[in-house]
C-alpha angles and dihedrals in degrees: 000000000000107000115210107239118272129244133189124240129165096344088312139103115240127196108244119238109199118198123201118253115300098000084111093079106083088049080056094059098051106272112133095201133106121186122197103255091066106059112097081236087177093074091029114027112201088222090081102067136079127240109267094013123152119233143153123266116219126178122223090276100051091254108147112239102171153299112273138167118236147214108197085193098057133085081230095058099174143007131199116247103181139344112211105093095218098064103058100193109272141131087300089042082056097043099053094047087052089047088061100038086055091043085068100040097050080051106061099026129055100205118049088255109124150080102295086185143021104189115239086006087071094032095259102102111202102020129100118177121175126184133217109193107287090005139083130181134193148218127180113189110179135055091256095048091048086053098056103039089115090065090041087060102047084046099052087040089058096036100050106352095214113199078244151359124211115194102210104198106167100107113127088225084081096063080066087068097039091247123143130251119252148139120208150150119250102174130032121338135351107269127201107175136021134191125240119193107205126154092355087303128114112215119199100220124190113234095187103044111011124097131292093340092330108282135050113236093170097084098035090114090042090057090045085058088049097066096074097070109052107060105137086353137143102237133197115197103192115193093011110171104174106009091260101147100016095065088031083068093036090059091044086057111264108170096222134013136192123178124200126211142150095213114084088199089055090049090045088050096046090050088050085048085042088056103038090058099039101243127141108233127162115205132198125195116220150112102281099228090047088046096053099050089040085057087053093054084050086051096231129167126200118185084219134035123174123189109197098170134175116266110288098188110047086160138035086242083061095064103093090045093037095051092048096055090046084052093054102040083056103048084052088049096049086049086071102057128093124237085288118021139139123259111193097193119193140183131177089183101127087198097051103071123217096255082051082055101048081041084061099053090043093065092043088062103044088049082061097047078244123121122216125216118203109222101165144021131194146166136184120317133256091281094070097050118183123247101227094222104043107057089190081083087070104066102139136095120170105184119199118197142174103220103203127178109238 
């Protein structure tokens, strides 16, 4: 077996990672990943080196880009943890990284509910951890996170000290990096719920079997926007999980809610969270699609209606398929609307940009003789904060529109 040349850091050997001439440009420019193809694989097979191994990245000339971890298996082969020379990654490295990342967010929510970190957006590729008050929970999505869960662990132990930390590891973007599937409890006892507090509402979430780690922070301020607009309002949640939006609006006086969903758990949960707040919701399980056109048969009519669905396009190949589902799932949800009602549009699909999307509604409209104004436009919270150079950190539109009837 060909072993990749050795460097000292800190006291300590380092695999060397060699990249071909002037593929170090885009690294110089801020990116933290590697792919495969353009590794000089000649002087530094990838072959030698174990998933989820540290190394030193050097550019053709010798110049030292960073320490990364690496996945000689992925596409994504390696990705930069860090650039000063003197700090290897490690549990400080880690530490450090979580010690900034909470700096932002104490300064910007009162109540620890929110994202504590967004992976390379917070110079930790691969790792997402949420809290919800005295909890955290976990997901590593990559082999070099995987690798160094155990100092994830110490570090989030000494930065927060949650009563307990759940890594949920069940994403399938691990089967990418040829990681298991798990969920588990690495600190304190085994936790099964947590509480969120968002909009004056408390919100059961499920921490073993919901969705992502169990709440959606992303849209949080887009939920906040959303409160504006339902006072003494009829309001349609699609695609409602966990009741986020639906008893957001119910709270802010809506004067009747309905949430959507196709899991019969998540519509258990959100009526817990319904009844524990006090806040008269009706829910209806169903497809989205089926339930909406079911609601048009019925000839109902709702002053807000907010489609919030999965995302529809996961790969570029997807687009075609994916538009034309936004496009339908706008025109039924426009068909719901009165003469003048709001549509809150959203789309966590990284590869359908945010003028495709308003495209999509206006198609949608002018299919219906309606015309759509677009009043407001939103994307995820500073807690997800984008990465400059790696546009894949920017994911969220949240389209609001006035529907009138022209």
């Amino acid at each position: 077996m060909t072993h990749p040349p050795e460097a000292k850091a800190d006291g300590q050997e380092w695999p060397e990672l060699r990249l071909k001439p002037r593929e170090d440009r885009r690294l110089a420019a801020g990116h933290l990943w590697i792919f495969s193809n353009e590794v000089d694989t000649a002087r530094t097979p990838l072959t030698a080196f174990e998933k989820g191994a540290i190394c030193r990245v050097v550019g053709d000339r010798d110049r030292f880009l960073g320490f990364a971890y690496v996945n000689p298996h992925a596409l994504i082969c390696a990705r930069i943890l860090g650039r000063d020379g003197r700090f290897p990654p490690g549990r400080s490295l880690i530490v450090h990284r979580l010690q900034v990342a909470l700096a932002l967010r104490e300064r910007l929510y009162p109540a620890p509910f929110y994202r504590l970190v967004y992976g390379e957006s917070d110079g930790l590729p691969g790792l997402v951890l949420d809290r919800y008050g005295d909890v955290a929970v976990g997901q590593a999505g990559t082999a070099g996170m995987e690798a160094m869960k155990d100092a994830v662990v110490e570090a989030v132990r000494k930065v927060i000290d949650p009563r307990a930390f759940v890594w949920k590891n069940d994403s399938g973007a691990r089967e990418l990096e040829g990681l298991p599937s798990y969920v588990e409890t690495a600190l304190g006892d085994p936790v099964d719920h947590a509480w969120v507090e968002e909009n004056g509402v408390r919100f059961k979430v499920p921490l073993g079997g919901g969705q992502k780690t169990g709440w959606f922070y992303d849209q949080a301020s887009n939920r906040r926007t959303l409160l504006k607009y339902v006072a003494g309002r009829r309001v349609l949640d699609v695609f409602s999980y966990l009741g986020a939006w639906g008893l957001s609006a119910a709270r802010a006086g809506a004067s009747d809610v309905l949430c959507v969903d196709s899991s019969a758990p998540a519509l258990e949960l959100l009526a817990e969270s319904a009844a524990e707040n006090g806040l008269p919701v009706r829910t209806m399980r169903d497809d989205a699609f089926d339930a909406l056109a079911a609601l048009r048969e019925a000839g109902e009519k709702f002053d807000v209606v907010i489609v919030d669905p999965p995302a529809f396009i996961k790969r570029r190949r997807d687009i075609p398929k994916g538009q034309a589902a936004y496009r339908k799932l706008n025109q039924l949800a426009m068909q719901l609307l009165p003469r003048d009602g709001i549509l809150v549009s959203c789309s966590c699909s990284h590869h359908l940009a945010q003028d495709e999307l308003i495209g999509a509604i206006q198609q949608s409209a002018r299919h219906l003789n309606r015309f759509a104004q677009v009043v407001e436009v939103g994307g995820h919270g500073p807690d997800h904060p984008i990465h400059p150079a790696i546009p894949e950190t920017r994911y969220l539109k949240a389209i609001f529109c006035r529907v009138v009837q022209e």
